[in-house]
C-alpha positions as CSV (number, residue, x, y, z in Angstrom):
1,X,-23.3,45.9,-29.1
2,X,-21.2,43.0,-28.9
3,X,-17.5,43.2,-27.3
4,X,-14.6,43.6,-28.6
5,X,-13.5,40.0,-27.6
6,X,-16.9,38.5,-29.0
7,X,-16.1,40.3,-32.1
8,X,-12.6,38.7,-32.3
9,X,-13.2,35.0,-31.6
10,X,-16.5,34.7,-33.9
11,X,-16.9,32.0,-35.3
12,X,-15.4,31.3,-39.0
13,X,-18.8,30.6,-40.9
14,X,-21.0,32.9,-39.4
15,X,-22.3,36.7,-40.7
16,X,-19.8,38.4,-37.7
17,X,-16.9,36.1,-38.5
18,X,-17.2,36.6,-42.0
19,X,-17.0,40.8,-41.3
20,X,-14.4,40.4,-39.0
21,X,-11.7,38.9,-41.6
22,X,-12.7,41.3,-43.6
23,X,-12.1,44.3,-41.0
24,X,-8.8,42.9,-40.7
25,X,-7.8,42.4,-44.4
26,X,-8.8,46.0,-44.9
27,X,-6.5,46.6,-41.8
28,X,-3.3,44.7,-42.9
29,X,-3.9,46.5,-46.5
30,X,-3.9,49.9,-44.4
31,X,-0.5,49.2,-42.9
32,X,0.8,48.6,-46.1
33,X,-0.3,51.6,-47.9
34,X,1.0,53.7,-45.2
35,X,4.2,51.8,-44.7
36,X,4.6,53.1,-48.3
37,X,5.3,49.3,-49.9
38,X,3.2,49.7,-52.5
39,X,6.3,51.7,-54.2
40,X,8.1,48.1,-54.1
41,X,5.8,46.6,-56.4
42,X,7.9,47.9,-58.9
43,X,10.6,44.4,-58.5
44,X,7.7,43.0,-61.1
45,X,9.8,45.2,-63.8
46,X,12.9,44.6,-62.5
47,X,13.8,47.3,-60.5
48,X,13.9,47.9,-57.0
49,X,12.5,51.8,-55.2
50,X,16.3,52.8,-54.4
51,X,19.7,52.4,-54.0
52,X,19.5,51.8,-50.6
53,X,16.9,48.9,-50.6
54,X,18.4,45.8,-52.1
55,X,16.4,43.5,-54.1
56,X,15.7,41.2,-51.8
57,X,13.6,43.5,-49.6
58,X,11.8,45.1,-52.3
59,X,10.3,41.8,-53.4
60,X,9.4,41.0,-50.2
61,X,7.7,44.1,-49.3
62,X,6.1,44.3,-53.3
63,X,4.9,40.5,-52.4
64,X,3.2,41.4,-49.1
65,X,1.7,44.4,-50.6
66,X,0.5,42.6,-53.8
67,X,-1.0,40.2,-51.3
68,X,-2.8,42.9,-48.9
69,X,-4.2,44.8,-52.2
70,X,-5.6,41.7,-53.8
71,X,-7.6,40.2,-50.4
72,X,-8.5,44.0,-50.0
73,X,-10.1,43.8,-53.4
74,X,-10.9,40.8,-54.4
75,X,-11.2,38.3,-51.1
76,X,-12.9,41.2,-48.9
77,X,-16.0,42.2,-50.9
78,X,-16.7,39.0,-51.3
79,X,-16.6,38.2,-47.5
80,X,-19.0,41.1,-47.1
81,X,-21.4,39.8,-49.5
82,X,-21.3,36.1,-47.8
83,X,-21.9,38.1,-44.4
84,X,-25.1,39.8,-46.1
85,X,-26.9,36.5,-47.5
86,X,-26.0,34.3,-44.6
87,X,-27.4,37.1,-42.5
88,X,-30.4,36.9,-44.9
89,X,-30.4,33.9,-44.9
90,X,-30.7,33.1,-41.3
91,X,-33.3,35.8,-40.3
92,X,-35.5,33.7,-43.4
93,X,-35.2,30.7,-41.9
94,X,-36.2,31.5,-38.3
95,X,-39.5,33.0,-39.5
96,X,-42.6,30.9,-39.2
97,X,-44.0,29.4,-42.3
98,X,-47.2,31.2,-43.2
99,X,-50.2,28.9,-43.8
């Protein structure tokens, strides 16, 4: 099993590096939800989660949350599914040609 340190400086276009940005958008969308921002997506219709929060905070908060949901969803799947066919993909290629 590879280290921790190997698993953190893997290289960008490879089947580990591609699991490994997705581990960590599923982390950064984690701290989010518990931080409780998603309530601060509400600045979209104009109104901000309480009095004590100003509208400046809100949006930023609603922003970074929108952000963390949609790479959760959308961007992280998709890495996942990149890792699985280049994975594929390389085990294919290293097998001798039958003739």
């Amino acid at each position: 099993m590879p280290k921790l340190r190997e698993l953190i400086r893997a290289p960008f276009l490879s089947p580990l590096g591609f699991m490994m940005r997705a581990l960590l958008l599923a982390v950064i969308f984690a701290f989010c939800e518990l931080a409780g921002w998603r309530e601060h997506t509400t600045f979209i219709s104009g109104t901000v989660v309480s009095a004590d929060a100003g509208i400046n905070s809100s949006v930023t908060f609603g922003l970074i949350y929108m952000l963390a949901y949609f790479g959760f969803v959308l961007v992280a799947p998709i890495l996942l599914l990149a890792a699985g066919i280049l994975s594929l993909w390389q085990r294919l290629s290293r097998m001798p040609a039958a003739d």
